[in-house]
C-alpha positions as CSV (number, residue, x, y, z in Angstrom):
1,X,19.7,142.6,-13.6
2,X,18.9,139.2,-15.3
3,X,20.4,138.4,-18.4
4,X,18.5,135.3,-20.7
5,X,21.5,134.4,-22.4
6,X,25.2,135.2,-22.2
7,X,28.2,133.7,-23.9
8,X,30.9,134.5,-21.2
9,X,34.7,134.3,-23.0
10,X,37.3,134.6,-20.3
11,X,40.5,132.5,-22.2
12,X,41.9,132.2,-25.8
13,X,43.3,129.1,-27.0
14,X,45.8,127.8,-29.5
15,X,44.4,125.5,-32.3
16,X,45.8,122.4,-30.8
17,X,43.7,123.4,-27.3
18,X,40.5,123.6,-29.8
19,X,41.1,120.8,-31.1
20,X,40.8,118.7,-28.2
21,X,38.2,121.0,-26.6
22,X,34.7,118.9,-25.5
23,X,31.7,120.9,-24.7
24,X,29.3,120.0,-22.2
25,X,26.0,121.4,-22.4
26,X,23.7,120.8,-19.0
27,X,20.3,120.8,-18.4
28,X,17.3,120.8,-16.2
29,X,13.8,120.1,-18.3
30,X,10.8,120.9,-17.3
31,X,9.8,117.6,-15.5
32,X,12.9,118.0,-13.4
33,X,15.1,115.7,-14.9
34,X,18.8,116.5,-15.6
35,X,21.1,115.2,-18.5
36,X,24.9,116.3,-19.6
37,X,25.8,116.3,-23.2
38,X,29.0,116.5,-24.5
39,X,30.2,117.8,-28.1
40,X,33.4,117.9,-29.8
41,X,34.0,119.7,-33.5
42,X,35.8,116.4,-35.3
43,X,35.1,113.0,-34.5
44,X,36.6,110.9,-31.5
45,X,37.0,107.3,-30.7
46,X,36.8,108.1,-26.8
47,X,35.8,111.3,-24.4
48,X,38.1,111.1,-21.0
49,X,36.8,112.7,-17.7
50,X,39.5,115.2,-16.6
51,X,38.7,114.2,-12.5
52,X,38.4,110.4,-11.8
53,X,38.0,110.2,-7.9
54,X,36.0,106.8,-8.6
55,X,34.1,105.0,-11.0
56,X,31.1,106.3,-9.9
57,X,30.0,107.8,-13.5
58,X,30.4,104.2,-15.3
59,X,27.2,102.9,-12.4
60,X,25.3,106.0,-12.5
61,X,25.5,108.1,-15.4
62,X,23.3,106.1,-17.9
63,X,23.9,107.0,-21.9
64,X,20.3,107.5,-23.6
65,X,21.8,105.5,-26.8
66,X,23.0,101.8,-26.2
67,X,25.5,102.2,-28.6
68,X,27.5,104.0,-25.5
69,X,29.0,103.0,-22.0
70,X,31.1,104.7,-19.6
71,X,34.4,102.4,-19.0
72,X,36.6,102.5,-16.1
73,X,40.2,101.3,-16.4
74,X,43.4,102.5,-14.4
75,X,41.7,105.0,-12.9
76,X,40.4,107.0,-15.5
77,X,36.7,107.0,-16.8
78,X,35.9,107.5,-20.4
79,X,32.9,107.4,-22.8
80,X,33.3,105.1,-25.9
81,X,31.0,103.3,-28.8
82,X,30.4,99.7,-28.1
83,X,30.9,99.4,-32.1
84,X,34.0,101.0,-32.3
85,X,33.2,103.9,-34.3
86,X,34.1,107.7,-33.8
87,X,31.5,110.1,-32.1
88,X,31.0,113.5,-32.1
89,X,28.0,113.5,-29.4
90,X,26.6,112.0,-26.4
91,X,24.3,111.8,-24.3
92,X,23.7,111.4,-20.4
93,X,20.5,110.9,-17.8
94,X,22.0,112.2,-14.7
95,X,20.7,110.9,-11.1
96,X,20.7,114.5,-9.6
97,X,21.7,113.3,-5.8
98,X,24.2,114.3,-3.5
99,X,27.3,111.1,-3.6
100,X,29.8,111.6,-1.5
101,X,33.0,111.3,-3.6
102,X,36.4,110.4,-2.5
103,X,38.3,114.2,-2.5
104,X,36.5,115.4,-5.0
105,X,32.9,117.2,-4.5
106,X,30.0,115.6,-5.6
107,X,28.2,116.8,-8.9
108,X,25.1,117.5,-7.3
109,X,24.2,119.1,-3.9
110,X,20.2,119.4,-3.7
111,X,18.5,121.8,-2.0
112,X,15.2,120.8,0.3
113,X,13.4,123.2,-1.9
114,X,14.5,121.5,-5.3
115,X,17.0,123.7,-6.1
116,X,20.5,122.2,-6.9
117,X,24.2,123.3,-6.4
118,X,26.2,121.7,-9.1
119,X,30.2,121.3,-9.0
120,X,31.5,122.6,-12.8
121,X,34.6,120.3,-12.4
122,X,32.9,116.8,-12.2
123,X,31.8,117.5,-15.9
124,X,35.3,118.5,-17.4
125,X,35.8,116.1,-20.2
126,X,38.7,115.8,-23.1
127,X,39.0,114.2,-26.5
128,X,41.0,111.4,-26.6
129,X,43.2,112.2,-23.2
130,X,43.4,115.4,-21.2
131,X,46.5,117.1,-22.6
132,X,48.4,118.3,-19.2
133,X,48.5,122.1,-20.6
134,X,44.8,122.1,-20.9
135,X,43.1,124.2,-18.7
136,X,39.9,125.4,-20.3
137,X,36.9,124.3,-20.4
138,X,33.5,125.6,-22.3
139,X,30.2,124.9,-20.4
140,X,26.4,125.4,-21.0
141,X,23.4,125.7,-18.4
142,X,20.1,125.5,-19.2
143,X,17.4,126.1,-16.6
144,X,13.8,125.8,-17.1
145,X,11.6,128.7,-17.3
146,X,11.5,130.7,-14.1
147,X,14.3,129.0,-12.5
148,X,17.6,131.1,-11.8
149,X,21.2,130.0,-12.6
150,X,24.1,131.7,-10.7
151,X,27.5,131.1,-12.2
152,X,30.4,134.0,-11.2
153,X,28.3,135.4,-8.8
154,X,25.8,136.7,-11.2
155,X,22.3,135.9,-12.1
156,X,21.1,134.7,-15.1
157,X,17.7,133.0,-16.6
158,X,17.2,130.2,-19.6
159,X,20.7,130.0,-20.3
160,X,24.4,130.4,-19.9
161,X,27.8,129.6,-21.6
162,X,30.8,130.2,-19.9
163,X,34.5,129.1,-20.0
164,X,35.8,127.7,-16.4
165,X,39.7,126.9,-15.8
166,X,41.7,124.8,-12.7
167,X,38.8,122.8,-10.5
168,X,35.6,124.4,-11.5
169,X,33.6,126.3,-9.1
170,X,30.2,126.0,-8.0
171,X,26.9,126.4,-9.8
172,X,23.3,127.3,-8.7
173,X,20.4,126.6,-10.2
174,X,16.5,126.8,-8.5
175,X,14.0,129.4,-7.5
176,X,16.0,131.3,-4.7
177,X,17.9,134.2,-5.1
178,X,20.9,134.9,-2.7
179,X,20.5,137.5,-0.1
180,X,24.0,140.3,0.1
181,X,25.4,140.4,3.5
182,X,28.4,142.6,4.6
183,X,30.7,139.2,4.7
184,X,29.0,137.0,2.4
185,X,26.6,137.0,-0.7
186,X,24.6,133.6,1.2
187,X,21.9,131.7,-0.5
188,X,20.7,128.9,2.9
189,X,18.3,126.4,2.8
190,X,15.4,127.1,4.5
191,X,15.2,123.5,6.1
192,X,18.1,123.8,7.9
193,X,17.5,123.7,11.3
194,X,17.0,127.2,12.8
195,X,20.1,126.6,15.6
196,X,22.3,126.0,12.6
197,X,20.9,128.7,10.7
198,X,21.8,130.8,14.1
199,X,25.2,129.2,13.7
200,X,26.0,130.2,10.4
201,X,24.6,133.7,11.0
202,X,26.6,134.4,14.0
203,X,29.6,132.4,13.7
204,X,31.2,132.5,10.1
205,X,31.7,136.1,10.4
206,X,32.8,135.8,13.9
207,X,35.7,133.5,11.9
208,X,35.9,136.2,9.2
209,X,37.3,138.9,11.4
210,X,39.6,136.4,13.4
211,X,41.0,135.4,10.5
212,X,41.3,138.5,8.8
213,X,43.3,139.9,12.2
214,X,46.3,137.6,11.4
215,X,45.9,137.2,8.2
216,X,44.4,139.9,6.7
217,X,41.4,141.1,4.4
218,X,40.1,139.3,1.8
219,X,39.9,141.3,-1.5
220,X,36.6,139.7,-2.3
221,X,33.3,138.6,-0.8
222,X,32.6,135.2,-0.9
223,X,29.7,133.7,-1.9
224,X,28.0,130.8,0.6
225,X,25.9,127.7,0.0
226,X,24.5,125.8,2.6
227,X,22.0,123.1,1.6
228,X,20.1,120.3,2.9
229,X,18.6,116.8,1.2
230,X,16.8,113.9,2.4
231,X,18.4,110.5,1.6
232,X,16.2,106.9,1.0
233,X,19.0,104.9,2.3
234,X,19.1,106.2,5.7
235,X,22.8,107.7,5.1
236,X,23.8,110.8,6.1
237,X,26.9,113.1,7.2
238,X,27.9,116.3,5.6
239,X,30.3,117.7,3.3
240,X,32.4,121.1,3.0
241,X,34.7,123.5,0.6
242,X,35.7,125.7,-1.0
243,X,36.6,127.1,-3.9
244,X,37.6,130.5,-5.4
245,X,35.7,132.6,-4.0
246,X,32.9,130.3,-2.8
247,X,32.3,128.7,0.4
248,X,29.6,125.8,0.6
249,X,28.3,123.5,3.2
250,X,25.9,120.1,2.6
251,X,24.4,118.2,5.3
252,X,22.3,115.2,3.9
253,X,20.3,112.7,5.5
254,X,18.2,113.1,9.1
255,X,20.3,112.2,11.4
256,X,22.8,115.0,10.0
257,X,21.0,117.5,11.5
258,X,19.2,115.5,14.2
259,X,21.7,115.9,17.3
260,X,24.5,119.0,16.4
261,X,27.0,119.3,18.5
262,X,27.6,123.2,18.6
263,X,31.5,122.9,19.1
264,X,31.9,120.8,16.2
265,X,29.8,122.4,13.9
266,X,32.0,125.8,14.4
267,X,35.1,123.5,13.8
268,X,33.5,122.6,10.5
269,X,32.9,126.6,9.7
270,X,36.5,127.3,11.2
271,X,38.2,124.4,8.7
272,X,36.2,125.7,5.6
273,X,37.0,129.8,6.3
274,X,40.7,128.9,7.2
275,X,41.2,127.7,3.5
276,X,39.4,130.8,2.2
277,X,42.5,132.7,4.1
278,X,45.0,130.4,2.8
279,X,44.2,131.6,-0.3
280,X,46.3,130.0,-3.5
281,X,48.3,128.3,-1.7
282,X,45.3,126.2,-0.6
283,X,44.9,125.1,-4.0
284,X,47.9,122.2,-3.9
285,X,46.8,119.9,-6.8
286,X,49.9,117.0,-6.0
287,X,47.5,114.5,-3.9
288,X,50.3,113.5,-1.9
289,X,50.9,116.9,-0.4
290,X,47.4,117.4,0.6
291,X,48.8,117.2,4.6
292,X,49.7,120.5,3.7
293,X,46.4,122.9,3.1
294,X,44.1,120.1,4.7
295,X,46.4,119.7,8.2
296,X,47.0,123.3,7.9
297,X,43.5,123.8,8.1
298,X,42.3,121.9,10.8
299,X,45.6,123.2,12.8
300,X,43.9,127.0,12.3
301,X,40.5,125.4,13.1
302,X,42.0,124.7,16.4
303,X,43.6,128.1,17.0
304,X,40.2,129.8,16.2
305,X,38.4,127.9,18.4
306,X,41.2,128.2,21.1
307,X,41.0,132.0,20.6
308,X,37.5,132.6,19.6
309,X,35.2,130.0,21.4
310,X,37.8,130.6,24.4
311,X,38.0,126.6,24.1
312,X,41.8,124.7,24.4
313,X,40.4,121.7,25.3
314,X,38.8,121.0,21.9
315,X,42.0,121.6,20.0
316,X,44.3,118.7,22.6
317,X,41.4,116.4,21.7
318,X,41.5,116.6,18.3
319,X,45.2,116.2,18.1
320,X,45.4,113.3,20.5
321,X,42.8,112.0,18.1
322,X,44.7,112.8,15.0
323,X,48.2,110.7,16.6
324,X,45.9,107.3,17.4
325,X,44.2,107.7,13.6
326,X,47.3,108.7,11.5
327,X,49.7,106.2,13.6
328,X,46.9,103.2,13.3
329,X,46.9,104.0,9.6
330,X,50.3,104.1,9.2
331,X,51.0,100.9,10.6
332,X,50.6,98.3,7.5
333,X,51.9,100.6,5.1
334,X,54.5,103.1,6.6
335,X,55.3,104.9,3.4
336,X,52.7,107.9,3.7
337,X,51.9,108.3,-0.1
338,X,50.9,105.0,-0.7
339,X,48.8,105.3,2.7
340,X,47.2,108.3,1.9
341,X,46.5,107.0,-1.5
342,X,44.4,104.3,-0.2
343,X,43.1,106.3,3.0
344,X,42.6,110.3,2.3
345,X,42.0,110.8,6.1
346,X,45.4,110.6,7.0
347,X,45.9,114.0,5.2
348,X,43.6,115.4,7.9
349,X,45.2,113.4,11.1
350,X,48.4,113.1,9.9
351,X,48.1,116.7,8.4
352,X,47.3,118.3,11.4
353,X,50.2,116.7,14.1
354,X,52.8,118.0,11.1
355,X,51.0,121.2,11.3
356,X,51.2,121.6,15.0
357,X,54.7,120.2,15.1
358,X,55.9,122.7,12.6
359,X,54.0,125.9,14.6
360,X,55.6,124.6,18.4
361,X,58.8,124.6,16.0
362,X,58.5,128.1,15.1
363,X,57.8,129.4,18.4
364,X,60.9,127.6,19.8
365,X,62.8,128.7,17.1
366,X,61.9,131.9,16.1
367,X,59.1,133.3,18.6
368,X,58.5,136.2,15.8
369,X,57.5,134.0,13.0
370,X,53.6,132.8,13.6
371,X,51.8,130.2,11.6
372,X,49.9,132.8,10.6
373,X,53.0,134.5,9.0
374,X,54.2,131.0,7.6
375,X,50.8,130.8,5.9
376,X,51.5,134.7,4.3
377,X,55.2,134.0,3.3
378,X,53.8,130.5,1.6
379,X,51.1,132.1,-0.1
380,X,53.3,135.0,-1.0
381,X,55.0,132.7,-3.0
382,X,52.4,131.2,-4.9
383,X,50.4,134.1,-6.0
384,X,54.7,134.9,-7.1
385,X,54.5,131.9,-9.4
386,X,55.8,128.9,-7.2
387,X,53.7,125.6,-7.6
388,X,51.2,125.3,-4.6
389,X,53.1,122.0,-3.2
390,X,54.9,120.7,-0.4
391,X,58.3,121.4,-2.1
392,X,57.6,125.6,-1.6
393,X,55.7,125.5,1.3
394,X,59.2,123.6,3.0
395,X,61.2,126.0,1.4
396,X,59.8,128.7,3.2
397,X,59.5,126.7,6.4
398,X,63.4,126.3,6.1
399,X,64.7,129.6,7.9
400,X,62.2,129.3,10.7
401,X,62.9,125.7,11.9
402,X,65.9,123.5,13.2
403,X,68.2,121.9,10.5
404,X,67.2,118.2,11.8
405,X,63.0,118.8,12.0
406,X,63.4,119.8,8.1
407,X,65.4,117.1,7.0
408,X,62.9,114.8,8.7
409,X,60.0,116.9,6.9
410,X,61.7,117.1,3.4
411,X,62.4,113.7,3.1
412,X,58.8,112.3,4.5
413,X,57.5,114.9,1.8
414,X,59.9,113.9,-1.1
415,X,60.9,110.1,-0.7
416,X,57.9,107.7,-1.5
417,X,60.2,104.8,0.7
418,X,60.9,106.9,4.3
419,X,59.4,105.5,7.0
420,X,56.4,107.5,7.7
421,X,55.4,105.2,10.7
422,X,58.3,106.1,12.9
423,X,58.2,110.2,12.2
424,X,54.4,110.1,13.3
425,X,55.4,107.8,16.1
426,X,57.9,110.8,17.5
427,X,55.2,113.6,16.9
428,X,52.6,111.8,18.8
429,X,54.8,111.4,21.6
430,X,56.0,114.4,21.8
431,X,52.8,115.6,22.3
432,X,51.7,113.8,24.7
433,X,54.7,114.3,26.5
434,X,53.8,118.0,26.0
435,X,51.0,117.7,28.0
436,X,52.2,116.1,30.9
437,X,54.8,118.7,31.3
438,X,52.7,121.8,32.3
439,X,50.8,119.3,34.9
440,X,54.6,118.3,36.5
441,X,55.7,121.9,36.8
442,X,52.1,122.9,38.5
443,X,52.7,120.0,40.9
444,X,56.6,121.5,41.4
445,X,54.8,125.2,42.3
């Protein structure tokens, strides 16, 4: 059933929360373009984004007053009067493009057919500064008329307020409606090509009952987005997440989708489903502990493509890959937080060696424990009330692995000075030697 209007209250604040609360009302018009506005109930001398991967809202976002600008200082973007005064509103034209953002998603993920996935999070504003306890965050849509909005999984028409919390979710708004499949409620762009179409079809709930085998069901089914744009600057690559309860996938550009290559497209799927199974424990906010969720997942990307594409040879690849990437970026700055700071990759190459290093250290040590179990102990834990952070996910590790491995792991994960160079150095080689072995005792036979 479609509902025109709906005013959906999920939290309750304290007065102080209120207080500081910003609203952000956003809209399609009828012409197709988009603008954000943003309301407080008292006077401020400055709005502050929440999420500051960049300053890409101080060049794009343009204010429809002059008396506004978007300033970006130590990191943080924030939205003050050129005269000094206090504001209660303001205004925003929005270029409604997909921008790939440093680990954050991108506001906008347009659909060939001019519908538009939007990312709740990249809006989350606060008065003044964003209070750490704050958590809330009261949001508007407004479509034009006959256009859809999906927000929660529901449908709704002309308008929607809603409260979101943590880091958003994932918004639609366009003429489709999603279609209800036994594993996911999918809404896919029709200009995709047909073999990736096939793909998605066939192989994400090929990934869905592999993961669900070791790790078990999810209690809910998720929703999909797959989308496609055009770009005019001849860029192109694609872009995935998740979120709870959502999975979506955004190829943009041509030559995205000119030449596939099958086996990397299902290690996309495979990284993307993996951290639907990891569940809260995928949600570690600390950047520097993002080797933990993001190396986890492309370690289980390799085990499902091991297991279900019957392909080994993919998973040696990538991690002889991931040694020469995370050791070359180690090597002018061998502290891995200021590293990854500068060069998010690393959480993905450097990520996945720990990740395999920590799984050959569980079957060694106790042949019982899988990563698959780590991953269910870890999230365990979470969903318990530990933080989602290195810190816990260690502390679990602890009983399942030699003394010296982690020592070496809880101080690379908890010192900002240890030498991050020389641990990667030992991983990578004792890969490598780790695949010379097998070929030596075949020779011996």
């Amino acid at each position: 059933m479609v509902k025109p209007s709906v005013f959906i209250a999920i939290a309750l604040y304290t007065s102080a929360l209120a207080a500081s609360q910003v609203s952000s009302l956003i809209e399609k018009k009828a012409q197709g373009q988009w603008q954000v506005t943003y309301s407080t109930a008292s006077p401020v001398q400055r709005m502050v984004f929440k999420r500051n991967p960049d300053g890409s809202r101080a060049k794009h976002w343009v204010a429809q007053s002059e008396l506004y600008k978007i300033s970006y200082q130590d990191g943080v973007e924030a939205v003050v009067r050129l005269d000094g005064q206090p504001f209660r509103e303001v205004s925003f034209d929005l270029p409604a493009v997909y921008t790939p953002l440093p680990k954050e998603y991108a506001a906008f993920s347009p659909f060939s057919d001019g519908g538009m996935l939007l990312h709740s999070g990249r809006f989350f504003a606060c008065a003044e500064h964003c209070q750490p306890e704050l958590n809330s965050w009261t949001l508007t849509l407004k479509a034009p008329v006959g256009e859809n909005i999906i927000v929660g999984g529901k449908l709704y028409q002309n308008e929607v307020t809603w409260q979101e919390r943590d880091s958003g979710s994932k918004l639609y708004l366009g003429k489709a409606s999603p279609l209800a499949g036994p594993d996911f409620i999918s809404l896919i762009d029709s200009e995709l090509p047909l073999i990736l179409q096939q793909q998605i079809n066939s192989q994400l709930p090929q990934l869905m009952a592999y993961f669900t085998s070791q790790m078990g069901a999810l209690n809910f089914r998720p929703a999909l987005f797959a989308s496609f744009s055009t770009t005019a600057d001849g860029s192109y690559g694609h872009q995935g997440g998740t979120l709870p309860g959502q999975i979506f996938m955004h190829w943009y550009g041509d030559k995205a989708i000119e030449k596939l290559q099958p086996d990397a497209v299902f290690w996309f799927f495979a990284h993307e489903v993996a951290h639907l199974y990891q569940r809260e424990a995928s949600a570690i906010e600390p950047s520097q502990d993002a080797w933990v969720h993001e190396g986890a997942a492309e370690y289980l990307s390799g085990l499902a493509t091991t297991e279900v594409q019957q392909n080994k040879q993919m998973l040696q690849q990538k991690l002889t890959d991931a040694g020469q990437h995370c050791v070359a970026g180690l090597e002018n700055q061998r502290h891995y937080t200021k590293a990854a700071a500068a060069n998010t990759q690393l959480h993905y190459s450097c990520g996945l060696l720990l990740n395999h290093a920590i799984d050959q250290q569980l079957r060694q040590v106790d042949p019982e424990m899988t990563f698959f179990r780590l991953w269910s102990l870890f999230n365990a834990q979470v969903q318990a009330g530990q933080t989602a952070q290195a810190a816990t996910y260690l502390t679990v590790l602890k009983a399942y692995v030699s003394a010296e491995f982690w020592q070496q792991l809880h101080l690379f994960s908890s010192q900002e000075d240890f030498d991050a160079l020389t641990l990667m150095q030992q991983l990578r080689v004792a890969y490598q030697l780790s695949l010379v072995k097998p070929s030596i005792q075949e020779g011996q036979l």
